[in-house]
N, C-alpha and C positions, 0 to 999 in steps of 0.2 A: 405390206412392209413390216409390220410390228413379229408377223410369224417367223421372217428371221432372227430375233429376238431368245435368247434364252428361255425370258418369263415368261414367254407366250407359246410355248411348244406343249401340244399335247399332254406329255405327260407330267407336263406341271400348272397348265393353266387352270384347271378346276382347283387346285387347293388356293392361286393366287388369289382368284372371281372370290373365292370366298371375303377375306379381306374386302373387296370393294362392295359388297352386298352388309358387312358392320357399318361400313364407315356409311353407306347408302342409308342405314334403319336411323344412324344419328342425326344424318342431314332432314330425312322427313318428320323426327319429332319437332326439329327445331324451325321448320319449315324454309329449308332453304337446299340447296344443292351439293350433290360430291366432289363439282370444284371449289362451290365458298368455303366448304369445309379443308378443303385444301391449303386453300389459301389462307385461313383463319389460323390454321395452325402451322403454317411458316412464319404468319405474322404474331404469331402469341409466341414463339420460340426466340423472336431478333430482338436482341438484348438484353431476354432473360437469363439468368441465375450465368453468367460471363460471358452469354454468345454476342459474337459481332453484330450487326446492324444489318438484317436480311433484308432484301428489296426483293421481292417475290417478279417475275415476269412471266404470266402466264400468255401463251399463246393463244390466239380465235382468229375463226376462219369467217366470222358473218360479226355485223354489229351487235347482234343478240347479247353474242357470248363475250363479246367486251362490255357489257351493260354489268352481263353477270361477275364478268370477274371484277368490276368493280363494285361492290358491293361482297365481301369477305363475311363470313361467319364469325359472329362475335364468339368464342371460344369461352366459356371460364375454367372454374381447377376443375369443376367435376367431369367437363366436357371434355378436357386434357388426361383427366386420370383415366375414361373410356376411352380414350383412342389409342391410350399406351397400352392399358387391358388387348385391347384387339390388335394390335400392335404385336404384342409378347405373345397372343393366342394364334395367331396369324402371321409367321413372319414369310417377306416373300421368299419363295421356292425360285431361284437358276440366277445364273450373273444376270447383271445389266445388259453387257455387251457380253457379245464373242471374246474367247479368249486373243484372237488375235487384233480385234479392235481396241481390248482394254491395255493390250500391250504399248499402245500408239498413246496413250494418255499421259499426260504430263511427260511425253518423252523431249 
């Protein structure tokens, strides 16, 4: 499914993977996962410096991965200033969607 996907087409999936191989080196120093890390920082961003009130919902397909997502990566500034570093050094390559499905959004 995801190959239909812009971000996932050949000739831009290697520089995406990179980005997830940063965010992957932080989640192993701090001994925890690339989706706590996820979620740690949608939850470190809701309410900071004017943002609304983010309620993250992540998706799992086995009990495991709702064990995992609940349990979020405590983020602090430094962990936050690393992920913007790789972030800024890594931004994703191709739309979200297709140009004709992103046409359909908020229409």
């Amino acid at each position: 499914m995801l190959h239909h996907f812009p971000r996932f087409q050949p000739d831009v999936f290697d520089e995406n993977v990179k980005l997830l191989h940063a965010v992957e080196d932080i989640a192993k120093a701090k001994g925890v996962t690339s989706p706590q890390i996820a979620i740690g920082w949608v939850l470190a961003h809701s309410g900071a410096k004017g943002m609304p009130t983010i309620i993250p919902i992540p998706g799992a397909t086995t009990s495991a991965r709702i064990e995992e997502n609940m349990k979020p990566a405590q983020l602090n500034e430094d962990d936050m200033k690393a992920i913007d570093e790789i972030l800024e050094k890594f931004p994703p390559i191709g739309g979200r969607y297709h140009e004709a499905q992103q046409a359909l959004l908020f229409a």
